[in-house]
BAROTOR-147388 format. One record per residue (C-alpha): z, y, x; residue in one letter; residue number from 1. Coordinates in pm, 1 decimal, decimal comma, padded with zeros to 6 digits, always signed. Each point is the difference from the previous one (the first is absolute). Layout:
BEGIN
SITE        c3        c2        c1  resn  resi
SITE         Z         Y         X     A   NUM
...
This chain:
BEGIN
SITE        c3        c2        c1  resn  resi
SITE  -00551,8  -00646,6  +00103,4     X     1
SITE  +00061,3  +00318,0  -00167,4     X     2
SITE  -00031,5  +00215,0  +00246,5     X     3
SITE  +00192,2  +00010,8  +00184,1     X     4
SITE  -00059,0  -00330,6  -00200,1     X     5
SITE  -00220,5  -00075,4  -00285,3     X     6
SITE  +00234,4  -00317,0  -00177,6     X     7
SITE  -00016,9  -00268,8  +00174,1     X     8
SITE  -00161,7  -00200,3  -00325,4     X     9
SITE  -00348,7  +00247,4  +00072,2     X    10
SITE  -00036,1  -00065,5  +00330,2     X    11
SITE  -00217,6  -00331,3  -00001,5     X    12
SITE  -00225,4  +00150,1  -00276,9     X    13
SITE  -00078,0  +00363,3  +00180,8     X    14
SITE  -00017,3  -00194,1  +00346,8     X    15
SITE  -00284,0  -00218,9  -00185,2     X    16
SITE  -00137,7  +00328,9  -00141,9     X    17
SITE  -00017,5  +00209,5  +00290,0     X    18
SITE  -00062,7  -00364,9  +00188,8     X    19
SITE  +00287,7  +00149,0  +00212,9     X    20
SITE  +00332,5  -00147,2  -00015,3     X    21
SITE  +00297,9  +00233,6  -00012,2     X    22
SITE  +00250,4  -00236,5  +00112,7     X    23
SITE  +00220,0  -00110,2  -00307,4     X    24
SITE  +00287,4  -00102,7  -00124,4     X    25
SITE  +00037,4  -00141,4  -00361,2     X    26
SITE  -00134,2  -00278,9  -00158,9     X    27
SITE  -00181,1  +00143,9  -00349,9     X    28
SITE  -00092,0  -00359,8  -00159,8     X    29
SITE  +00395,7  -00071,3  +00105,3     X    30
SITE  +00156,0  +00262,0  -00152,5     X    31
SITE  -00222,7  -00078,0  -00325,2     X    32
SITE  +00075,6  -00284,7  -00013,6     X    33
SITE  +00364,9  +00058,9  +00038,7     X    34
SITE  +00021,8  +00224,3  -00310,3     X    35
SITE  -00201,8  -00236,7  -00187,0     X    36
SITE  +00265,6  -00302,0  +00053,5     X    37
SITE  +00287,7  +00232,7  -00082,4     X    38
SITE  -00145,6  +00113,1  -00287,7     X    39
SITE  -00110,8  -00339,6  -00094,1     X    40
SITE  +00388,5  -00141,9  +00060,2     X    41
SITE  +00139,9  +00290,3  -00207,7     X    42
SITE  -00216,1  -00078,6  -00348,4     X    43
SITE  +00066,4  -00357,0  +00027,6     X    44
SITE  +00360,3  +00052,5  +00043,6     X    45
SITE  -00043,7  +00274,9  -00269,3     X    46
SITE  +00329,4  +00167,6  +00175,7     X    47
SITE  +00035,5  +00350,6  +00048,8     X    48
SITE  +00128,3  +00126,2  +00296,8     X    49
SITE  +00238,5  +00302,5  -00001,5     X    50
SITE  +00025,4  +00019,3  +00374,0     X    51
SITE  -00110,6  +00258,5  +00212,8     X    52
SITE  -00343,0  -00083,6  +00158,9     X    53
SITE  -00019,0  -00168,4  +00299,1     X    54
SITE  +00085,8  +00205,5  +00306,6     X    55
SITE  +00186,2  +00295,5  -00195,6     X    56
SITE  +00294,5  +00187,4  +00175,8     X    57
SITE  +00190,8  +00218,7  -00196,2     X    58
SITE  +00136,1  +00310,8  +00123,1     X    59
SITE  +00268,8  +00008,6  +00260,7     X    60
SITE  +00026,3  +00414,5  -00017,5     X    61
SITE  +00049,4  +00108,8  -00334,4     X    62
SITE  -00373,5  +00090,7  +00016,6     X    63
SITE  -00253,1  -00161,9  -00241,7     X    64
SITE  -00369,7  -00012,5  +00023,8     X    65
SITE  -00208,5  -00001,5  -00357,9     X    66
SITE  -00320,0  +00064,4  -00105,3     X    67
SITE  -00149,7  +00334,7  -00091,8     X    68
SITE  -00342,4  -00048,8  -00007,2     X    69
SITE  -00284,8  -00272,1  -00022,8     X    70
SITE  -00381,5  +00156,2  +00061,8     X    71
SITE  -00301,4  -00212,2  +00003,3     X    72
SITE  -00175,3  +00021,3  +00245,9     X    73
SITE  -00306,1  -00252,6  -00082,0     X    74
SITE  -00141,8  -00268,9  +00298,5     X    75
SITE  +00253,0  -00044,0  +00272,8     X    76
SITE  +00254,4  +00256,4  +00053,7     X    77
SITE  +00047,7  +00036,9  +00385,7     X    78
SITE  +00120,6  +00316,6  +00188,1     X    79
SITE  +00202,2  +00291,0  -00119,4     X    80
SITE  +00137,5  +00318,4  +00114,1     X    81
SITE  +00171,2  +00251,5  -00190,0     X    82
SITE  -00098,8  +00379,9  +00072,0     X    83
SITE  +00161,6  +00251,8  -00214,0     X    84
SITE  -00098,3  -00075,4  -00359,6     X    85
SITE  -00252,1  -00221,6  +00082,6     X    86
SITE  +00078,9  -00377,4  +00075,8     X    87
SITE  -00361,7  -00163,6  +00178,8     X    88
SITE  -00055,0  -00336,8  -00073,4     X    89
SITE  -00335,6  -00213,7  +00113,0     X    90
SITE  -00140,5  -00278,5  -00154,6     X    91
SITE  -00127,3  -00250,2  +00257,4     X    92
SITE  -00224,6  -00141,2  -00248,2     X    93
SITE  -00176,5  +00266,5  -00120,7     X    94
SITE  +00008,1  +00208,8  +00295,8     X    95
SITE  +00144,8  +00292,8  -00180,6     X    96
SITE  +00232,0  +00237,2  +00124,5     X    97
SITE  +00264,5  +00127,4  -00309,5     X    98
SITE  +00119,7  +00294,3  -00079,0     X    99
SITE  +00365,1  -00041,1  -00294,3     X   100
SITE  +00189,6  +00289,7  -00071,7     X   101
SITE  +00351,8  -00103,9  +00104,2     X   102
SITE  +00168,9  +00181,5  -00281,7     X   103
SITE  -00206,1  -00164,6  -00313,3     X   104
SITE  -00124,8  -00300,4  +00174,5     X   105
SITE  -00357,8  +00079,0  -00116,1     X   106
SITE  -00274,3  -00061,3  +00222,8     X   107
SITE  -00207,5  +00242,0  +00082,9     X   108
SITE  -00275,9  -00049,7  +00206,6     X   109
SITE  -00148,4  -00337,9  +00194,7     X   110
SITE  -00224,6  +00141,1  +00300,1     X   111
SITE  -00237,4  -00255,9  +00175,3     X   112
SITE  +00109,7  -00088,0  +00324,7     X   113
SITE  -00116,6  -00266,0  +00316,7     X   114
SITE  +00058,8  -00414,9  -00150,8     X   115
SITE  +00347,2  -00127,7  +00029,9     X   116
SITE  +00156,7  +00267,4  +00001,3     X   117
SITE  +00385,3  -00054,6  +00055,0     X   118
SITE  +00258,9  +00267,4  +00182,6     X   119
SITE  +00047,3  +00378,4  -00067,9     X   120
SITE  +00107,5  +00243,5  +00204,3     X   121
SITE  +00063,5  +00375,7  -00068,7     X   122
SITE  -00087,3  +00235,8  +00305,2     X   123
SITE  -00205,3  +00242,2  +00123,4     X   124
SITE  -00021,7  +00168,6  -00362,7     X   125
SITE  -00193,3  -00328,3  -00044,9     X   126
SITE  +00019,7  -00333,8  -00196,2     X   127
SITE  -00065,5  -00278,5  +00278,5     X   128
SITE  -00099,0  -00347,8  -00132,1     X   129
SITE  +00002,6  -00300,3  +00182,6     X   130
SITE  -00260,8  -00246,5  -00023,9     X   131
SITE  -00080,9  -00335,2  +00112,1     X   132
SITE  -00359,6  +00115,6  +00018,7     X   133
SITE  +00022,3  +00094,7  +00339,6     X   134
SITE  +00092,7  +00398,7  -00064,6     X   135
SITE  +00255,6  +00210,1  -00114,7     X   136
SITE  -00131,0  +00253,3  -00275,4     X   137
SITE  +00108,5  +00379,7  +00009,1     X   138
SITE  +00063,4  +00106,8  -00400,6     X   139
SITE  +00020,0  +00375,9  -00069,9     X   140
SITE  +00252,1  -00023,7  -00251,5     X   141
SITE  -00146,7  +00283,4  -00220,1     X   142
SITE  -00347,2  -00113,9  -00090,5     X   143
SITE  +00075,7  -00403,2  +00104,8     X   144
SITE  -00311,4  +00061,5  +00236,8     X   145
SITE  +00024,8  -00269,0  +00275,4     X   146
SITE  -00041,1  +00322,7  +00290,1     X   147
SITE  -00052,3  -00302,1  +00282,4     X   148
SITE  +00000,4  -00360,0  +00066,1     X   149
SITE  +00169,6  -00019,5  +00306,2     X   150
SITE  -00092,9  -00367,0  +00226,1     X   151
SITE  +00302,4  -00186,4  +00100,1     X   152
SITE  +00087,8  -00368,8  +00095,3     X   153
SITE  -00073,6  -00347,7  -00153,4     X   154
SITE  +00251,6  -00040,8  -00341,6     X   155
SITE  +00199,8  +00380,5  +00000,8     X   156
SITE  +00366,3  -00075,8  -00119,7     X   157
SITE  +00178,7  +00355,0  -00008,7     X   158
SITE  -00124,4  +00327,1  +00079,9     X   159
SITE  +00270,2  +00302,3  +00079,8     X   160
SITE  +00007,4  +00343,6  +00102,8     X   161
SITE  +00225,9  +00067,4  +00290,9     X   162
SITE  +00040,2  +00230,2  +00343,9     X   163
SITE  -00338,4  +00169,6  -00122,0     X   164
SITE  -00218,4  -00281,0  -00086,8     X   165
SITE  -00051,7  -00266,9  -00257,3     X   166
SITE  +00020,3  -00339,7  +00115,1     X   167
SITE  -00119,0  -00340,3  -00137,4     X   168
SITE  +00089,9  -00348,3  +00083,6     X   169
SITE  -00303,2  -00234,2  +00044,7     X   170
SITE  +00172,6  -00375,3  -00092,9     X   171
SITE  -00328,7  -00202,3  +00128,4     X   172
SITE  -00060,6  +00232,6  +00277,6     X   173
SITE  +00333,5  -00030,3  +00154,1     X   174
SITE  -00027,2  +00402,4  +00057,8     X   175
SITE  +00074,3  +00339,9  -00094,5     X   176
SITE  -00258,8  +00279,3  -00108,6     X   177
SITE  +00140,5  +00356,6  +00037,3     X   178
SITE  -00182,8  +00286,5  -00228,6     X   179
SITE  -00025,2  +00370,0  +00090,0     X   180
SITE  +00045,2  +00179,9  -00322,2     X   181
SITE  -00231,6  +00284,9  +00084,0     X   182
SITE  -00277,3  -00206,9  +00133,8     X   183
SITE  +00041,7  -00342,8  -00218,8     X   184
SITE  -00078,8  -00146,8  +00358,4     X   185
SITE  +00174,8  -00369,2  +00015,7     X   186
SITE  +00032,7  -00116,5  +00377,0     X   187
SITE  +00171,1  -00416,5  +00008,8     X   188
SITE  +00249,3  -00154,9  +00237,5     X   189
SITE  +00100,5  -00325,7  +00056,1     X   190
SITE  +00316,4  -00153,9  -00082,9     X   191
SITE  +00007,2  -00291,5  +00202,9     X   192
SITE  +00010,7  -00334,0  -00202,5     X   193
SITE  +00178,6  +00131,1  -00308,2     X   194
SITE  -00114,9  -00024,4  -00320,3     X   195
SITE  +00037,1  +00370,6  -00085,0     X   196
SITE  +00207,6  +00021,8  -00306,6     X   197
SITE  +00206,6  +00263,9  -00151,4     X   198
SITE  +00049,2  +00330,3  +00125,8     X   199
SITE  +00240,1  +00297,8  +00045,3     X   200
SITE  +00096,1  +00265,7  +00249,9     X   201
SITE  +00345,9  +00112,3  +00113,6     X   202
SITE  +00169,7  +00116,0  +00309,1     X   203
SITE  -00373,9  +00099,4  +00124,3     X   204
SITE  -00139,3  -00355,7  +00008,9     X   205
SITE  -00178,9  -00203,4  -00207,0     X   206
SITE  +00090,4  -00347,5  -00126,5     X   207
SITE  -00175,8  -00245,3  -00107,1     X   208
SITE  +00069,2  -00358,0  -00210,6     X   209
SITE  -00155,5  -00298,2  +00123,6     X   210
SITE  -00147,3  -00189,9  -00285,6     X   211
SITE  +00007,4  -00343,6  +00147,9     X   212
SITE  +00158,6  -00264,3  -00103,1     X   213
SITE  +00233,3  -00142,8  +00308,3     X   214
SITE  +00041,0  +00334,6  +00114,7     X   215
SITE  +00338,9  +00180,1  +00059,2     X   216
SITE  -00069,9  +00322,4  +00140,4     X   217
SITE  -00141,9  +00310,4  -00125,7     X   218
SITE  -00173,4  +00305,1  +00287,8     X   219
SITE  +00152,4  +00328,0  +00092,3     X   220
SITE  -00252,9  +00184,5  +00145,8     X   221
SITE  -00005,7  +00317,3  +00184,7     X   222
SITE  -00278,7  +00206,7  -00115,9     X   223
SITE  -00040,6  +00220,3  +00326,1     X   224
SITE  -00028,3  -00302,7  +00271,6     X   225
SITE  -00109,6  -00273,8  -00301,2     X   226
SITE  +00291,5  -00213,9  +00146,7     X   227
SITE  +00127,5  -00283,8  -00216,6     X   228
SITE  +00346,5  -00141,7  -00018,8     X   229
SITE  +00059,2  -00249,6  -00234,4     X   230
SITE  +00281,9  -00021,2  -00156,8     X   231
SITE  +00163,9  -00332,7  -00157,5     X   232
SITE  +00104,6  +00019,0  -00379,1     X   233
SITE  +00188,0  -00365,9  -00026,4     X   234
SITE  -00283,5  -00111,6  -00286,0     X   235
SITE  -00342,4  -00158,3  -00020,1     X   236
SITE  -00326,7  +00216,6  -00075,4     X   237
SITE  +00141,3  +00307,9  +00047,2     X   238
SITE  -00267,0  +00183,4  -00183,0     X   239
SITE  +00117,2  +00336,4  -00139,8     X   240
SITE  +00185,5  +00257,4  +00062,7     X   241
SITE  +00202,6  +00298,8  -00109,0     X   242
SITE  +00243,7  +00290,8  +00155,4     X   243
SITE  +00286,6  +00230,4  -00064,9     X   244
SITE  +00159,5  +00206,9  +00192,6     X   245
SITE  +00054,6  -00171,6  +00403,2     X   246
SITE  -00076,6  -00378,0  -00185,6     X   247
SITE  -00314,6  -00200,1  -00062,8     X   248
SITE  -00002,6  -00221,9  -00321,1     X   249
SITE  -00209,1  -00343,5  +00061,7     X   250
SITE  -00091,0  -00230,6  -00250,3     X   251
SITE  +00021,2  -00356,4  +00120,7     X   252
SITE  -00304,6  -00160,9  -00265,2     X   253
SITE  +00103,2  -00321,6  +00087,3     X   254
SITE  +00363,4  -00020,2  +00045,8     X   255
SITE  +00091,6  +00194,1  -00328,5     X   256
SITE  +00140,7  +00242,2  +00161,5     X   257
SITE  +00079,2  +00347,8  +00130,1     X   258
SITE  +00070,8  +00106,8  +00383,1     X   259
SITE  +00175,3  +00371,0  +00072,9     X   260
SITE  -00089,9  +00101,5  +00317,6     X   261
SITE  +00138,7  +00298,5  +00204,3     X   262
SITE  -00255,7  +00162,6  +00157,0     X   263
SITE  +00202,9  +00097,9  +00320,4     X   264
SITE  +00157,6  -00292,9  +00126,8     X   265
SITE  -00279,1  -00229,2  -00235,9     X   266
SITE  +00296,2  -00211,7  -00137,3     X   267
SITE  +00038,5  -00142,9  -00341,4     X   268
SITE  +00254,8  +00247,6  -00135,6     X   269
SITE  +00099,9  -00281,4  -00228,0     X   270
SITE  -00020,7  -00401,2  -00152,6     X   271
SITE  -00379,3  +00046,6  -00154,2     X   272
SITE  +00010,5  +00042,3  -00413,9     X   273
SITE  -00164,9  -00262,2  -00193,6     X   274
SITE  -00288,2  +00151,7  -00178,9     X   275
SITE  -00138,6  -00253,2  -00206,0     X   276
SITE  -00271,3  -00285,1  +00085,3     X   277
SITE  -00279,4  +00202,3  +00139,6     X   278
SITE  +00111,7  +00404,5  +00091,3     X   279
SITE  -00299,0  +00180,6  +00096,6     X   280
SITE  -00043,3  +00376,5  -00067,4     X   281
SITE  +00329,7  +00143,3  +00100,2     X   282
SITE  +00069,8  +00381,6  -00046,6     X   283
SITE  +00273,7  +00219,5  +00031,3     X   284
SITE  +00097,3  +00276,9  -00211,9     X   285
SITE  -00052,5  +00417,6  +00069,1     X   286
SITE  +00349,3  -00003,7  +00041,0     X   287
SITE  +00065,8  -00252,4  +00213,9     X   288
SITE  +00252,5  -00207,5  -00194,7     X   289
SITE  -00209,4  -00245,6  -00159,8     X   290
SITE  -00214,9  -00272,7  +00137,9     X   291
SITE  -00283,8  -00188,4  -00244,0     X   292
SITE  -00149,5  -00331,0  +00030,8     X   293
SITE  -00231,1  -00147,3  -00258,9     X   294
SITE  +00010,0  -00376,9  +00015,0     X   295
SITE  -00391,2  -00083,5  -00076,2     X   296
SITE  +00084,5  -00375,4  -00066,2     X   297
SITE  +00374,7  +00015,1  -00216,1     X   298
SITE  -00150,1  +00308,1  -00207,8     X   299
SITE  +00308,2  +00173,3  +00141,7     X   300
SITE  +00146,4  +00331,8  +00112,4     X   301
SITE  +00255,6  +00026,6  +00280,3     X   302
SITE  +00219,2  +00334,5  +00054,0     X   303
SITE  +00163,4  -00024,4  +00356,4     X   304
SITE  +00267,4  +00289,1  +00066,1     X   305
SITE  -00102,0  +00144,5  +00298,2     X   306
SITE  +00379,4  +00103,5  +00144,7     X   307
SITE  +00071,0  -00356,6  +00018,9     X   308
SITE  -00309,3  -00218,7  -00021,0     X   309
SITE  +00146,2  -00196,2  -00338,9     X   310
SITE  -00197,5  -00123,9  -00240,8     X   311
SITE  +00144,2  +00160,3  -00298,2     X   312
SITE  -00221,2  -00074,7  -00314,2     X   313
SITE  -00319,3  -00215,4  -00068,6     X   314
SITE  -00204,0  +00084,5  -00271,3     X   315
SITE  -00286,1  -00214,6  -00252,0     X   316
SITE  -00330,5  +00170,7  -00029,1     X   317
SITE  -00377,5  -00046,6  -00091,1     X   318
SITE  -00234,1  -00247,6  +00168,1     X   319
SITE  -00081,8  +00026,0  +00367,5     X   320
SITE  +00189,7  +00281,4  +00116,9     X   321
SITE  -00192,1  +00132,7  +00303,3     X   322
SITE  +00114,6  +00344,0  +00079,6     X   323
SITE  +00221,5  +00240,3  -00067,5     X   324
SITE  +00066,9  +00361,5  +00041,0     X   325
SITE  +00325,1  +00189,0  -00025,8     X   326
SITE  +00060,8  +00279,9  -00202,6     X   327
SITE  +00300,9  +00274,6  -00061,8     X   328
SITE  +00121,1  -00217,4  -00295,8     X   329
SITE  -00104,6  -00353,4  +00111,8     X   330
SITE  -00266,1  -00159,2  +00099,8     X   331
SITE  -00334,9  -00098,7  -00139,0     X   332
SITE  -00166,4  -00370,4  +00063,6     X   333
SITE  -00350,7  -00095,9  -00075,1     X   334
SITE  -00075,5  -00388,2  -00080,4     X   335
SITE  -00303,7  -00100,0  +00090,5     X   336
SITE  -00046,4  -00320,5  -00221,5     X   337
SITE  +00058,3  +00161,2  -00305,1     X   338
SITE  -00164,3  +00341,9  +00091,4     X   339
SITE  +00322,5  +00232,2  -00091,3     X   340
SITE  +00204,0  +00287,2  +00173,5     X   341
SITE  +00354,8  +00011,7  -00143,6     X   342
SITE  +00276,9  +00314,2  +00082,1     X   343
SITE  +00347,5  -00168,8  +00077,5     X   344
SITE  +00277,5  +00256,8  -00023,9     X   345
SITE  +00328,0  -00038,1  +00155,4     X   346
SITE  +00274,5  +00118,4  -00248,7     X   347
């Protein structure tokens, strides 16, 4: 899960960690093992490939997607969130909370945070981090002071601010924590028997991913009466989600895909895009045209168009990609294996 979902390939080792299993995906010693054969198979053959890597789309649009910038980060590269000229990036592993200058790429501060840190959100006049340690920490984004560690649910996913509040997904607590701002006072709700995954508002309600595998249906809830109405996405594990303007953006983990869904009449607005093997972290651009979705076992990027719900390039890129954060330019994706944040730009 990264949170929303650290990659899958963690999940077995921080659920033996924290001896509390975060549901998962991936198979690590699999995908190893994988890469080791194909790498094995291509120096015995001695041939070199010239084809695109597995999984690469080029461009449909006339657009292209390159790299600008590689930072390393160090550890495990989880959450980012990009807030003026400062991209945020934590490492899981070292519990660190990091400050790059989004111009130069240079980092500039790492600020101790809660363990396992994953997710960042930007609200409040805040830096929120998501943890798996059972709180949420408040950042003052000044000094890197950690101003409160707010209590939350069993394995926090996503954390966003919305209609007034912040709110955080709690995976293993099948619930929702909502956090005053002025009082850093968390109170929890249920959500039934979801797995609580990703998280977004639009419209005035909430939705919420269901990170379970066999499920098909992701939560609308109302936020005033708490009612839930969930709302099927044509995929299986559901987990994470993302929204533009009058649609919600689902990544389907295990289908390897990507469900549009109008949020008035709750329809698919179109055929869902493939997205890779595994699509977790889904995001959609500032300006609404773009949709995200890191690929956390295919080392991929996915653009989706959001007028039409296409597909319409697929990008190679580090190690793990876990989350990713739009910017004005692009988009930037941290990878968690290899401990990096790279800058795509769209040209």
């Amino acid at each position: 899960m990264s949170t929303p979902r650290w990659p899958s390939w963690f999940v077995a080792a921080l659920a033996s960690a924290l001896v509390a299993a975060c549901g998962g995906g991936g198979d690590a010693g699999g995908r190893a093992s994988t890469a080791a054969a194909s790498s094995a198979s291509s120096a015995s053959s001695g041939a070199t490939s010239t084809e695109a890597p597995r999984g690469v789309m080029a461009s449909t649009d006339g657009r292209a997607t390159t790299v600008a910038t590689k930072v390393e980060v160090g550890g495990n590269a989880c959450g980012v969130a990009v807030s003026g000229d400062t991209v945020w990036v934590t490492d899981a592993k070292a519990a660190k909370l990091v400050a790059v200058d989004a111009a130069s790429g240079r980092v500039r501060a790492r600020y101790a945070v809660s363990a396992t840190p994953c997710e960042v959100e930007v609200a409040a006049g805040s830096v929120w981090v998501t943890t798996q340690s059972g709180v949420v920490d408040r950042v003052d984004p000044r000094s890197g002071k950690v101003l409160a560690s707010v209590a939350t649910g069993a394995a926090s996913y996503e954390t966003i601010g919305a209609l007034g509040a912040v709110w955080v997904s709690n995976r293993n607590g099948q619930s929702i924590t909502r956090i005053t701002p002025a009082t850093n006072k968390g109170s929890t709700r249920s959500v039934g028997e979801v797995n609580a995954g990703g998280l977004v508002e639009e419209g005035g309600y909430l939705w919420v991913g269901d990170d379970t595998t066999g499920a098909s249906a992701i939560l609308r809830i109302d936020p005033r009466s708490w009612q839930a109405t969930p709302v099927p996405t044509g995929g299986d594990r559901p987990g994470y989600v993302a929204a533009t303007n009058g649609r919600v953006w689902v990544s389907n983990v295990k289908s390897g895909t990507v469900t549009g869904l109008d949020t008035t009449t709750l329809a698919p607005v179109g055929p869902p895009a493939p997205a890779g093997a595994s699509p977790v972290n889904l995001k959609a651009s500032a300006d609404g045209k773009w949709v995200w979705v890191p690929d956390d076992v295919g080392d991929l990027v996915t653009r989706i168009d959001a007028a039409t719900g296409a597909a319409v390039e697929r990008v190679q890129v580090g190690a793990g990609p876990a989350v990713v954060a739009p910017s004005a330019d692009g988009v930037w994706v941290t990878h968690f294996d290899d401990g990096s944040v790279w800058h795509l730009v769209l040209r």
